[in-house]
Each structure stands twice: as C-alpha cells, then as structure tokens.
Rosetta silent file (secondary structure, phi, psi, omega in degrees, C-alpha in Angstrom):
SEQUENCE: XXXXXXXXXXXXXXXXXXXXXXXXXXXXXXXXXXXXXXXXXXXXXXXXXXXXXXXXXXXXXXXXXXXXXXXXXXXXXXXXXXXXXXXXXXXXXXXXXXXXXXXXXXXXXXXXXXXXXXXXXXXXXXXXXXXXXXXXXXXXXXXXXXXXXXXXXXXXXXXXXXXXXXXXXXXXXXXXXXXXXXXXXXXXXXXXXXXXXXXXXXXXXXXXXXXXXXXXXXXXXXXXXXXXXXXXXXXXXXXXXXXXXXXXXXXXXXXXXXXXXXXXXXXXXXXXXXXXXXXXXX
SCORE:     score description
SCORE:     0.000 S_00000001
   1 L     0.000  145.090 -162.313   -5.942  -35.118  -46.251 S_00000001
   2 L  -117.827  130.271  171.037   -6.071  -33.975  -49.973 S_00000001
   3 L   -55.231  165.418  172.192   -3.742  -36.212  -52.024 S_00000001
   4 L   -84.497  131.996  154.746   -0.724  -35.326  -54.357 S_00000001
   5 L   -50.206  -44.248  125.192   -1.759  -35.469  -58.086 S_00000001
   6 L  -137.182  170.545 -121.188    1.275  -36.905  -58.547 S_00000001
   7 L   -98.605  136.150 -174.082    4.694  -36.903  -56.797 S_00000001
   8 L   -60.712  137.413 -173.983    7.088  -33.838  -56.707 S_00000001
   9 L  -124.449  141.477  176.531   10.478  -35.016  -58.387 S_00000001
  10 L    72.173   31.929 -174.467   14.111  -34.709  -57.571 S_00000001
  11 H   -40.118  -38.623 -174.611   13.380  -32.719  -54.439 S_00000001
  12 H   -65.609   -5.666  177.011   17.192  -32.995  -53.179 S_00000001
  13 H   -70.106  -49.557 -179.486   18.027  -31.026  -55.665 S_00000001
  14 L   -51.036  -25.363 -170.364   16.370  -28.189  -54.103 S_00000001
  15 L  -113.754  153.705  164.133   18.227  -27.844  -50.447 S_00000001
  16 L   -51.304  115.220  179.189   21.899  -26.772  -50.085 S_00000001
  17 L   -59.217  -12.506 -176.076   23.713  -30.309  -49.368 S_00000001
  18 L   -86.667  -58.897  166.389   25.245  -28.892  -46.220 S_00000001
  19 H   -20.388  -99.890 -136.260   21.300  -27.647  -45.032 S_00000001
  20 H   -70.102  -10.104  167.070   20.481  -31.287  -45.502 S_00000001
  21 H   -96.169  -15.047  164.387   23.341  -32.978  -43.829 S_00000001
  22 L   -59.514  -52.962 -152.391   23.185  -30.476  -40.922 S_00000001
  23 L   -93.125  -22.862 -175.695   19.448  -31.367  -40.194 S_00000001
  24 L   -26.246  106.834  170.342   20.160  -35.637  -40.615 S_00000001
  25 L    66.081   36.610  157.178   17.835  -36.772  -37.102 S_00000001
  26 L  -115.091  172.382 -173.095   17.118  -33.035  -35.830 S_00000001
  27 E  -100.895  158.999  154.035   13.434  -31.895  -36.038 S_00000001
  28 E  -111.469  125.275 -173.242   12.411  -28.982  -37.728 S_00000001
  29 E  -111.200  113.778  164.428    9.809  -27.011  -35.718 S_00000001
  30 E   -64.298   92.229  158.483    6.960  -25.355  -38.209 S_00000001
  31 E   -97.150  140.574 -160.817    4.968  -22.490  -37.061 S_00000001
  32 E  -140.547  160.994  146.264    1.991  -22.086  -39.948 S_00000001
  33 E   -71.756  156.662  135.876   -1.470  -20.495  -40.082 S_00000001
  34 L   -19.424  -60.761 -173.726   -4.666  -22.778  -39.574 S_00000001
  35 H   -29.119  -62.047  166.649   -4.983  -22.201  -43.032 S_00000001
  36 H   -54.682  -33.657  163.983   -2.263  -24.234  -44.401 S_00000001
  37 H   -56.593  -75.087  168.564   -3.136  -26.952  -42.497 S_00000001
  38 H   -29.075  -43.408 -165.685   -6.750  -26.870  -42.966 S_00000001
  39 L   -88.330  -15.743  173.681   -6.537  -27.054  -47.155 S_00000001
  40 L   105.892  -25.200 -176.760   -4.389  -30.311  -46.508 S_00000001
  41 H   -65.428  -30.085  161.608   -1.337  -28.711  -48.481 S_00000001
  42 H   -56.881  -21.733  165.800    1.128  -29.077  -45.661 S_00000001
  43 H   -53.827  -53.103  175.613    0.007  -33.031  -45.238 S_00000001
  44 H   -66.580  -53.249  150.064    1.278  -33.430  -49.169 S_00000001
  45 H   -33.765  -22.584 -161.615    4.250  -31.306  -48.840 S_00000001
  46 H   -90.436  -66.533 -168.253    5.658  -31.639  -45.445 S_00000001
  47 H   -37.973  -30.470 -151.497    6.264  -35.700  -46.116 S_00000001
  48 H   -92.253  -60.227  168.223    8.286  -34.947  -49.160 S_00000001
  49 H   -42.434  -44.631 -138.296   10.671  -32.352  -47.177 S_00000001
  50 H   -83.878  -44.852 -178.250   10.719  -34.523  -44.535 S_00000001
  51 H   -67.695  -78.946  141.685   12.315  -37.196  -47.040 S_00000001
  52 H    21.080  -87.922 -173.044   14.552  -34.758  -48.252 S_00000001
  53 H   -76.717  -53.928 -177.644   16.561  -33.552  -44.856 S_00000001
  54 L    97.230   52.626 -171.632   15.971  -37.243  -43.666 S_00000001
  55 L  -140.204 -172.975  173.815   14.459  -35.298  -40.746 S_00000001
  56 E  -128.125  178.326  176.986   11.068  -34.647  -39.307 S_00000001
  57 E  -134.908  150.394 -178.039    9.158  -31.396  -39.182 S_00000001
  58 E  -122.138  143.545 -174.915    6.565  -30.691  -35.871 S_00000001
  59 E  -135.639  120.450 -172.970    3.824  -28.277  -37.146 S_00000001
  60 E  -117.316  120.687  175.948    2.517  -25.852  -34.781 S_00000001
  61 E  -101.746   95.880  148.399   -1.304  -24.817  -36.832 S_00000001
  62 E  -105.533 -160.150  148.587   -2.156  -21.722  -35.107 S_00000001
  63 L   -61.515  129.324  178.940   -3.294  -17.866  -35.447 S_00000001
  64 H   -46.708  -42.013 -175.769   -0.446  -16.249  -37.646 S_00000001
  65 H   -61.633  -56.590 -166.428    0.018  -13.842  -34.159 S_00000001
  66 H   -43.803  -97.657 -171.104    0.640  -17.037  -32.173 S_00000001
  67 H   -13.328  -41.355  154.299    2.898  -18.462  -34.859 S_00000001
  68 H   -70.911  -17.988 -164.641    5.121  -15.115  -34.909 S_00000001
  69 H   -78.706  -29.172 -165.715    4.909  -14.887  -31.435 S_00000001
  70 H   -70.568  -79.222 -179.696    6.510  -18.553  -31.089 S_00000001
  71 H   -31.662  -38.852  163.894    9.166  -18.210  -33.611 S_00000001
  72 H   -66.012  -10.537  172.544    9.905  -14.597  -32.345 S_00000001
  73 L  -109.016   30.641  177.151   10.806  -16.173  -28.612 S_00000001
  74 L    57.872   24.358  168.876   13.178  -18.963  -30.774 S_00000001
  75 L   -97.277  -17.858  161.404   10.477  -21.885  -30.244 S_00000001
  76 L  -133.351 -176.206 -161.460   10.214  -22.607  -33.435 S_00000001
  77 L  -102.838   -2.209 -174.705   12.743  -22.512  -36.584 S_00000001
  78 L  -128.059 -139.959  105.083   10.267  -21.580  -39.324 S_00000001
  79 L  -148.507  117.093  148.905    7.278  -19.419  -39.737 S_00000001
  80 E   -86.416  101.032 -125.911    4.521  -19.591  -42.616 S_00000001
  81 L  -158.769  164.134 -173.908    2.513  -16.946  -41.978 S_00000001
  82 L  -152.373   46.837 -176.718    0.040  -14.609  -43.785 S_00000001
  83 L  -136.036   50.464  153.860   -0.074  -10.836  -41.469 S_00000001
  84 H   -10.514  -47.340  179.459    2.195   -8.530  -43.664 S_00000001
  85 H   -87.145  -34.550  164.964    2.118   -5.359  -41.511 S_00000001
  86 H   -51.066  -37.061 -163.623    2.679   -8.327  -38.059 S_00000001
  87 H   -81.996  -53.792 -156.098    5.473   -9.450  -40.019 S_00000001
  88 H   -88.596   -6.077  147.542    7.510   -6.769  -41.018 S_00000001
  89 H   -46.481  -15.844 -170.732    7.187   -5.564  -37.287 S_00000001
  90 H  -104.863  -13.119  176.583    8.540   -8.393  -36.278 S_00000001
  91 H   -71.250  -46.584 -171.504   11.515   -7.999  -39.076 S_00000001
  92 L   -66.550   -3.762 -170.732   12.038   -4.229  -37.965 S_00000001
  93 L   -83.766  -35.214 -164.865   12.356   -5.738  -34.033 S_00000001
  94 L    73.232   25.749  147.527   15.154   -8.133  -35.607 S_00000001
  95 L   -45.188  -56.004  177.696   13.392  -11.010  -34.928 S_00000001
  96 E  -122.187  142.644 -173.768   13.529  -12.495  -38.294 S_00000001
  97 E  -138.180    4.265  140.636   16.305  -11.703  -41.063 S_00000001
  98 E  -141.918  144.679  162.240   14.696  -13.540  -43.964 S_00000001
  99 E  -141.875  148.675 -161.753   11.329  -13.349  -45.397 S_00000001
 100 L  -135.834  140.053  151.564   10.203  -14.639  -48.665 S_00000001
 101 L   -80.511  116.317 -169.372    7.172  -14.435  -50.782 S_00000001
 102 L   -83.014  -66.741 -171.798    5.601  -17.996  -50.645 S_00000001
 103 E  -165.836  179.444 -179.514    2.150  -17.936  -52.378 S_00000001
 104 E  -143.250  167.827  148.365   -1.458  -15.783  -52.179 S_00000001
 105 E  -153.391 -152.929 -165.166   -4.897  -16.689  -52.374 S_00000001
 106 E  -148.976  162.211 -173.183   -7.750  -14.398  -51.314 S_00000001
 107 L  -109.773  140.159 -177.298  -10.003  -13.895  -48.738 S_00000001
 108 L  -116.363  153.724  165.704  -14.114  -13.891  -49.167 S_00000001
 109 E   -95.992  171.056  175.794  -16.767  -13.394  -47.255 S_00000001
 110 E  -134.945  162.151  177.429  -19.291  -16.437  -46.471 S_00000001
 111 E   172.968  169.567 -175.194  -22.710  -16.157  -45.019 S_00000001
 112 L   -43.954  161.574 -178.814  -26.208  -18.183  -45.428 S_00000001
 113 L   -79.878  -41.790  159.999  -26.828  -19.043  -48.989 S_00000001
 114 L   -52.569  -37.866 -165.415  -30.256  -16.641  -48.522 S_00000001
 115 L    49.196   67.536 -175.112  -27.756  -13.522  -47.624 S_00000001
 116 L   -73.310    4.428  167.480  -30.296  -11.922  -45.396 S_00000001
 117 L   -89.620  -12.299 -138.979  -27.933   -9.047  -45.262 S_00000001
 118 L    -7.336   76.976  167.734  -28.087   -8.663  -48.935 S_00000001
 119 L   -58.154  -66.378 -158.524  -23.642   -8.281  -49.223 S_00000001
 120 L   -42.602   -2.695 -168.565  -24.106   -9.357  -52.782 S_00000001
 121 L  -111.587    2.608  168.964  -25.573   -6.167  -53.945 S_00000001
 122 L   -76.828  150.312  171.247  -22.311   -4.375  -52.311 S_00000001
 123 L  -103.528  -46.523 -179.754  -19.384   -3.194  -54.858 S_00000001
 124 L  -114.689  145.183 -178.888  -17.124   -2.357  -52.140 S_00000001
 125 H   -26.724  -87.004  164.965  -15.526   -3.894  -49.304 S_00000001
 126 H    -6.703  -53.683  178.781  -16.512   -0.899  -47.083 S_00000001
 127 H   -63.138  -40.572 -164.838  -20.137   -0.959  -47.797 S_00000001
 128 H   -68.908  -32.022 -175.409  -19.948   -5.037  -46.678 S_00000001
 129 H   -83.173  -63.624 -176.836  -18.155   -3.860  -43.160 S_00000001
 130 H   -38.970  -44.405  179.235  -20.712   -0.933  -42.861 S_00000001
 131 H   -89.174  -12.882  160.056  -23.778   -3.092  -43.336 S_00000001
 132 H   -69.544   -2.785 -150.993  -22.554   -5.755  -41.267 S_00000001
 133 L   -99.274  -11.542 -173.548  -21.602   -3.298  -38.535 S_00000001
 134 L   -76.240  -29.739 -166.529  -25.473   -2.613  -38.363 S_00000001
 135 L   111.059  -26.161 -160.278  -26.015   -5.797  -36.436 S_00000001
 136 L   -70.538  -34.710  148.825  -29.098   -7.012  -38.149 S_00000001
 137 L  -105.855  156.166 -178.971  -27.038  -10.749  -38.608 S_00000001
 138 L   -35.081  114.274 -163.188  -24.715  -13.274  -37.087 S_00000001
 139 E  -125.215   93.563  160.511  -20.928  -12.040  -37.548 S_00000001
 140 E   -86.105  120.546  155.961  -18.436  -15.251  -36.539 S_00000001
 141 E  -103.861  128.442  159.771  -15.069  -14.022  -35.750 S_00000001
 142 L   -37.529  -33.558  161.872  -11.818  -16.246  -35.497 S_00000001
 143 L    36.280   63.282 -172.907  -11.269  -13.616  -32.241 S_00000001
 144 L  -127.304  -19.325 -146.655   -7.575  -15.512  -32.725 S_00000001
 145 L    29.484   45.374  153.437   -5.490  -13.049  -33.511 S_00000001
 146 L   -79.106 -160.654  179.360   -4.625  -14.520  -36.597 S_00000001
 147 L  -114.447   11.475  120.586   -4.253  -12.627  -39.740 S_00000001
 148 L   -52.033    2.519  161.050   -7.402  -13.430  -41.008 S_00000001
 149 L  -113.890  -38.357  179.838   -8.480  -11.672  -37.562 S_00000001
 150 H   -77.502  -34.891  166.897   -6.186   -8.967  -37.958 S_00000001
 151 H   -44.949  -69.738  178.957   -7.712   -8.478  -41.295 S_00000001
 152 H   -63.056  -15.959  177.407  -11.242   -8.302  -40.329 S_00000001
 153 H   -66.745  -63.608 -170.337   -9.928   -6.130  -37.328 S_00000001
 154 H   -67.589  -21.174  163.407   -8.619   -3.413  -39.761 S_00000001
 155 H   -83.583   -4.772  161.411  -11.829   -3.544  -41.758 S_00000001
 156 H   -67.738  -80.643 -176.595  -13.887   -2.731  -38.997 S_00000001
 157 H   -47.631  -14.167  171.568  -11.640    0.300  -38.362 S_00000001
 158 L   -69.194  -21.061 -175.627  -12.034    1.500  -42.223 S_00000001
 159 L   -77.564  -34.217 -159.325  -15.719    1.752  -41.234 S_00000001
 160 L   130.482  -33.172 -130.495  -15.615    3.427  -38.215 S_00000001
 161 L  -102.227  158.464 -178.302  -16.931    0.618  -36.649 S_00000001
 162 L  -131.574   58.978 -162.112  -16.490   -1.459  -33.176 S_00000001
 163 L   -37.426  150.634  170.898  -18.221   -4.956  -33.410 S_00000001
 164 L   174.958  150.465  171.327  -19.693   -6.023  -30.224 S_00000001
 165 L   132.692  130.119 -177.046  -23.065   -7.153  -29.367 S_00000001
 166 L   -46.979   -8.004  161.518  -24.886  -10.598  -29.264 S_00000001
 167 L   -95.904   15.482 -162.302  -24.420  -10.932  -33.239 S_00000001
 168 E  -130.259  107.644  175.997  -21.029  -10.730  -32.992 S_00000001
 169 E   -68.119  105.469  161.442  -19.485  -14.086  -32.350 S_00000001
 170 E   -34.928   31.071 -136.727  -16.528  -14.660  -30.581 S_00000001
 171 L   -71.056  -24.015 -155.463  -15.242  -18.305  -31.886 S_00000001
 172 L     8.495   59.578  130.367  -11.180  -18.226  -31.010 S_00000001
 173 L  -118.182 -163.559  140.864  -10.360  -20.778  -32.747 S_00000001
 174 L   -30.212  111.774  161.114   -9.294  -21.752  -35.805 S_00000001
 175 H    22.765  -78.467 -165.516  -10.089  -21.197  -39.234 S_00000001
 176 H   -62.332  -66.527  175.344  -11.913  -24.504  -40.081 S_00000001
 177 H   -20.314  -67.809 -168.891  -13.724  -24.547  -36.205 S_00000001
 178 H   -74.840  -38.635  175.055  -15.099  -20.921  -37.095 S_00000001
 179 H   -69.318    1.468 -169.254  -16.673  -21.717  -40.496 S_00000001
 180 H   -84.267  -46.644 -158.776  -18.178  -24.933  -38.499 S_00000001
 181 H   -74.253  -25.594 -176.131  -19.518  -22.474  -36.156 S_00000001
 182 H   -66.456  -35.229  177.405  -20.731  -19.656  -39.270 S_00000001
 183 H   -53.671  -87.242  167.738  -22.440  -22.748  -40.568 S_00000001
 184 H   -64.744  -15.343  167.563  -25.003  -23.637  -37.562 S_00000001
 185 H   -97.450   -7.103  168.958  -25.294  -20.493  -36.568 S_00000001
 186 L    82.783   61.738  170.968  -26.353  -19.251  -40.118 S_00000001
 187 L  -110.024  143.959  156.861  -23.281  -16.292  -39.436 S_00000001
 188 E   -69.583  162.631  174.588  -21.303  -14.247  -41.928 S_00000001
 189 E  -174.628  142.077 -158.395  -17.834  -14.865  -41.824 S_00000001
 190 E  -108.195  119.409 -167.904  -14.681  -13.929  -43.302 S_00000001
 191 L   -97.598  144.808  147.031  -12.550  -17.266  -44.930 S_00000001
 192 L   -88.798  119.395 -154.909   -9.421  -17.439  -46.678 S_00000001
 193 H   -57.050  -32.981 -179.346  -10.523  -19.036  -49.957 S_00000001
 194 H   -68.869  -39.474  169.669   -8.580  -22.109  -49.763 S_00000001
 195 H   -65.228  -41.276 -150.660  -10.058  -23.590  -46.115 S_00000001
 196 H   -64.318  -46.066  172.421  -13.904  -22.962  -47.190 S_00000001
 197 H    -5.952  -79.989 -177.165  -12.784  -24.618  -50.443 S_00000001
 198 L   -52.498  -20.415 -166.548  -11.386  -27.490  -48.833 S_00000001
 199 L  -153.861   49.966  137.772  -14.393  -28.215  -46.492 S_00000001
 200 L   -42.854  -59.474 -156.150  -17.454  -26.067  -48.861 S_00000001
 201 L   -50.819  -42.153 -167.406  -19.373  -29.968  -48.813 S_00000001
 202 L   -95.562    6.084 -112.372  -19.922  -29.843  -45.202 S_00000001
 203 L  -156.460  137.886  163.247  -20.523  -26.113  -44.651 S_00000001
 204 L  -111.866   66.667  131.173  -24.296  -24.317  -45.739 S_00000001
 205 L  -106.796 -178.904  148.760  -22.435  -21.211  -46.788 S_00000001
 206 E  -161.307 -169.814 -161.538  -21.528  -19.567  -49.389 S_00000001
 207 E  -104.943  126.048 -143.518  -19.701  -16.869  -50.841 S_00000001
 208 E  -121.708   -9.841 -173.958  -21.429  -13.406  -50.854 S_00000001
 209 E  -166.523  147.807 -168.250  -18.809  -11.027  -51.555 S_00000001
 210 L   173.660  153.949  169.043  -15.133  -11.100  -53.033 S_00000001
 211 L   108.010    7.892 -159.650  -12.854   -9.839  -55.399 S_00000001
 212 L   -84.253  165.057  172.623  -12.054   -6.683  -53.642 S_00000001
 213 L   -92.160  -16.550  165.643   -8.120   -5.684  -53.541 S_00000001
 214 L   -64.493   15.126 -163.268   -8.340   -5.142  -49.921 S_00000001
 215 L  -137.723   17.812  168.085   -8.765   -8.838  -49.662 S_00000001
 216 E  -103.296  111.410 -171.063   -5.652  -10.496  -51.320 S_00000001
 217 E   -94.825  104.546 -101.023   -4.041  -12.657  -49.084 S_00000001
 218 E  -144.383  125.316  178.605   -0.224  -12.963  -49.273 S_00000001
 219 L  -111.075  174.203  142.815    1.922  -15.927  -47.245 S_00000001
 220 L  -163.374  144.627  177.827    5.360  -15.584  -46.791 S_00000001
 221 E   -80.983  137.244  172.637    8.010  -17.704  -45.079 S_00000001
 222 E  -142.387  164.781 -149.824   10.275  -16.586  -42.621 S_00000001
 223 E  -140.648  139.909  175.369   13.031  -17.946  -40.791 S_00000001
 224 E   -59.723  171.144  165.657   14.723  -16.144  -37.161 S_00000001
 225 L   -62.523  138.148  162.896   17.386  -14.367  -36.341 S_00000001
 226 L   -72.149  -24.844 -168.537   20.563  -16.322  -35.653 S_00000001
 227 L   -77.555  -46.683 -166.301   22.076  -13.879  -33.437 S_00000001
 228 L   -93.578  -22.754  171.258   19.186  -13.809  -31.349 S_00000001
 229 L  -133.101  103.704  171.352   18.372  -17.734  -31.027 S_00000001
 230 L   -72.119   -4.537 -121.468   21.786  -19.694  -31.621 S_00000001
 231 L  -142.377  -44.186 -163.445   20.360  -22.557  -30.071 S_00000001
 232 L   -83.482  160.165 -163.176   17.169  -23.075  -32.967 S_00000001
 233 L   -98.864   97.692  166.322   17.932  -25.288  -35.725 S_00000001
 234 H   -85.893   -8.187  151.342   17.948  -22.620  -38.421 S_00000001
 235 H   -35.884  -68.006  177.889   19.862  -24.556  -40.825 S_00000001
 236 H   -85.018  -21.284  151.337   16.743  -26.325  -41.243 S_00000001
 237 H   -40.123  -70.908 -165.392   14.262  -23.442  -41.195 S_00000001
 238 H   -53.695  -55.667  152.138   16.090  -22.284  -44.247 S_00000001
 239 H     2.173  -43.533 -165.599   16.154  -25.416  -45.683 S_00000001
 240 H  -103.046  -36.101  148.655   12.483  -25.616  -45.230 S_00000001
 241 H   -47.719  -52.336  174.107   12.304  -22.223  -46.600 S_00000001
 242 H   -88.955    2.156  170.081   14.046  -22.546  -49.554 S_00000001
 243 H   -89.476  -12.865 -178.212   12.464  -25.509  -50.444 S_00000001
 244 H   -58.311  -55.961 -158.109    8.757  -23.391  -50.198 S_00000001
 245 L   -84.651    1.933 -152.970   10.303  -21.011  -53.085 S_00000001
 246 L   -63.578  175.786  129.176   12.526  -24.155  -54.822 S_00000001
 247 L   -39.277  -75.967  171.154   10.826  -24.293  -59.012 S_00000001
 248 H    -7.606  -71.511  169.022    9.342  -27.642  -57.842 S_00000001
 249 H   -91.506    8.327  174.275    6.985  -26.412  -55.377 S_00000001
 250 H   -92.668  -23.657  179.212    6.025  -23.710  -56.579 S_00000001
 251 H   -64.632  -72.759  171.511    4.920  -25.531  -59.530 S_00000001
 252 H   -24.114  -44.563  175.971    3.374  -28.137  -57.430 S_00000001
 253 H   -93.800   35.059  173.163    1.204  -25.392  -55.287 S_00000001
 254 H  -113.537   -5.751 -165.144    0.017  -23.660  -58.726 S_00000001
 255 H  -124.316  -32.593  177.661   -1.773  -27.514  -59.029 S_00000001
 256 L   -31.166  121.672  171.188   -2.658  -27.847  -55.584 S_00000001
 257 L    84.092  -21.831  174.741   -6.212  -28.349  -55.393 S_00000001
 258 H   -37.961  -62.689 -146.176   -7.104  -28.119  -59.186 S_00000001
 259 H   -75.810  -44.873  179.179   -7.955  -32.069  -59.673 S_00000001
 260 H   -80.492  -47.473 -178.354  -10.336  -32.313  -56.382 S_00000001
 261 H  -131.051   22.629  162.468  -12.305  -28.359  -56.772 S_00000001
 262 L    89.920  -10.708 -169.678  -11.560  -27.502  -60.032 S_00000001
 263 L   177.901  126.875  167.198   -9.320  -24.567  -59.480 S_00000001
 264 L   -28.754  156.220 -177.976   -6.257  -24.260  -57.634 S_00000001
 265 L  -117.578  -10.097 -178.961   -6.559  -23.280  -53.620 S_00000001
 266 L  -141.694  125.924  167.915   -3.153  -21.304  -53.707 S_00000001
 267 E   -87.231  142.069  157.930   -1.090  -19.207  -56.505 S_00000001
 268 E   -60.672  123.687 -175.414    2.511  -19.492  -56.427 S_00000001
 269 L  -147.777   40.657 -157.846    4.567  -16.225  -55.900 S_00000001
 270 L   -75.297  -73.099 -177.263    7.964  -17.184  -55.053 S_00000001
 271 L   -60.638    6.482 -179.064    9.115  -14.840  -58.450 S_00000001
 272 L   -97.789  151.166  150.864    6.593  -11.918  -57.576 S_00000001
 273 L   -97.099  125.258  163.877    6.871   -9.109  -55.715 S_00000001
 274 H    -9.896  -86.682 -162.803    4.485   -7.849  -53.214 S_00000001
 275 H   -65.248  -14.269 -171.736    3.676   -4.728  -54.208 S_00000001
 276 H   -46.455  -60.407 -168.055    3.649   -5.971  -57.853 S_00000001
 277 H   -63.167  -35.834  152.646    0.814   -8.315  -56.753 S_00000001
 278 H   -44.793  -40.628  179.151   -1.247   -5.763  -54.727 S_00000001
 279 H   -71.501  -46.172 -178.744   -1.360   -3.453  -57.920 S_00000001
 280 H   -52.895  -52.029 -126.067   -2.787   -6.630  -60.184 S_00000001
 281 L  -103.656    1.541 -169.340   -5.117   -7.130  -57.708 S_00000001
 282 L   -71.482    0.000    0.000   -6.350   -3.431  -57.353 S_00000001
C-alpha cells in the first residue's frame, strides 16, 4: 500500500448531502482496472470516500472488459475504467449515461534491460509492433481483455500483424502478475506507467520505448443507466464519481506518487477534455 502524503481535507464537502445520506450502511460496488489497484491509489482514496458516505465500497480489480462487462449487467454501481472506444460502445448501447474524464498516465513498453530487440533505436510505435511481430523475443501479453490488452490488440493490427507462436505469451492475468511473468521470462511487455512504477524494485525491466501519442492512457469514471438497473445503488456510484472529479482529488492524484518515485504515477484531468489531451500528446 503506498501511503497518503498527507490527508485529503473537508471531503464532505465534495458529495451532494442527499448522495451521502442515501448511501448511510449500503455498499458501493467498484468495478476498476488492475491498474488502479496495483499503484496503491485506490487503498489511499477509497478509505477517505468510504468516511465520507459512512458506507463501504467492494472493489472488483479486473480487465477494464470485465469491469464494463459487470457494471453493464447492473453488478456493480461504478466503473473506473481506461478502454475509450469499449466505453463509448457501451454508452451508445445505453448502458451507462455518465462518463467523466478522471485522470491519464501513459503506457510504455518494458523489456530486459539488454533490449535484445534493440526497441530503443525505434522512433515510432509501429516500427516497435513490426519488430516485435518478427518473433526473435519473448512478448508477455495480459491476454485479459483489458484495455491495456485491447491496446496492444489494436497495435498489432496497425502492423499487419497476428501474434502467435511460442514467444508470444499468454499470461491472463493482471497487470502486476504479467510484468512478474515479463520479468523471469526476460519478455517485452506493454505496462501502464503507473503499475511498473509502483513495483520497478522487484521487476529486471525496463523501459525501452515511450512517448509515442498512440500510447496516452485516459481513465474515466462511469456510472449505469438508471432505467436499465433500478435496483443498483447509483446514488452512490455518482457519489463516488463525483468525488473522483471533486478539486480535492484531483489535486491529491496530481501528488500521488511524487514523494515515494519522484514523479507523479497519474495526471489529473477532471477539467480537460479528451480530445484536447490527445492533441498535447501528439
């Protein structure tokens, strides 16, 4: 668990007083990415909400598809999620009827610290799928359908390309699990910046390629349709939603991770727009 620098203030300020007297002894059910989990910021954050509603929250860590998939059958009341083209499919379906921009980070590749593949001398994303696509090294995939898997899915198809083949590793799990496995097997592998962060000390990777705009990775919270699950306690989904985008926490996840690696593991982008952020990052 990565501690709070110190402790987010006047949080009650942040939720609608009816939100918070609605949720008094109901649960709030959390579907997240691995990610969030993994960097530790939902352990500091969750506790505080939790305080807040005077409620609890159950956190389902999964693949972003699992996580849409739950919240899209009304099992859970929240979603945190990071699959932008999964998402707004599941908004044009009328699944979900808010989504908010939460925060970004970015996604890198990892691979042995030698880079017997030599990525680092690639400028573009493309060349890095193309020479991986050759075979000649270890390729761990999350095989999760998360959006870190849906990612790496679609950059295979900018290539051309159809991984398969005894270098191309299978892990389905999780995030953390698959850089464990990218580790010992001396495999490339494609991270969100914020897990390797969080657990670089145990890991012999490192980061071989990055900075590309295909590779900025975008969360955003979303909370179901009412219409379609009457039953989930969406009162506190929003709640738990609007408290992601509150001034508070967004400040707070602009610090996350600074004090412990030096450099934030997530930017805050409550006030951004999407495409805004995509253009910076081109």
């Amino acid at each position: 668990m990565i501690a709070l620098a110190r402790p987010l203030a006047a949080l009650s300020l942040l939720l609608p007083v009816s939100a918070v007297r609605a949720q008094t002894g109901r649960d709030v059910i959390l579907a997240t990415t691995t990610s969030t989990q993994d960097t530790g910021l939902l352990d500091s954050l969750v506790p505080r909400f939790e305080r807040t509603c005077r409620c609890r929250v159950k956190t389902i860590a999964v693949g972003t598809g699992r996580a849409l998939a739950l919240a899209g059958r009304g099992e859970a009341d929240v979603a945190l999620v990071h699959a932008p083209t999964l998402e707004e499919r599941y908004v044009a379906e009328g699944k979900f009827v808010e989504r908010r921009l939460v925060m970004t980070n970015d996604f890198v590749l990892l691979g042995p610290p030698a880079d017997p593949a030599g990525l680092r001398r690639r400028r573009e994303v493309d060349e890095v799928f193309r020479t991986l696509a050759a075979g000649t090294a270890p390729f761990a995939s999350r095989a999760d359908s998360s959006g870190t898997h849906l990612l790496e899915l679609s950059l295979w198809r900018r290539v051309g390309a159809e991984p398969k083949g005894p270098w191309y590793l299978e892990v389905g799990q999780g995030m953390g699990a698959t850089l464990r496995v990218a580790s010992q097997k001396q495999a490339y592998t494609l991270s969100d910046r914020g897990t390797f962060l969080a657990q670089r000390a145990t890991l012999d990777l490192d980061v071989v390629f990055d900075g590309a705009p295909e590779l900025l990775n975008v969360y955003h919270v979303m909370v179901p349709n009412p219409d379609s699950f009457p039953r989930a306690n969406l009162a506190g989904g929003r709640a738990f939603a609007e408290f992601l985008v509150a001034p508070e926490t967004q400040a707070f996840i602009a610090r996350f991770g600074t004090e412990r690696f030096g450099q934030p593991l997530f930017k805050p982008a409550a006030k951004r727009r999407e495409e805004d952020l995509r253009r910076g990052a081109a």
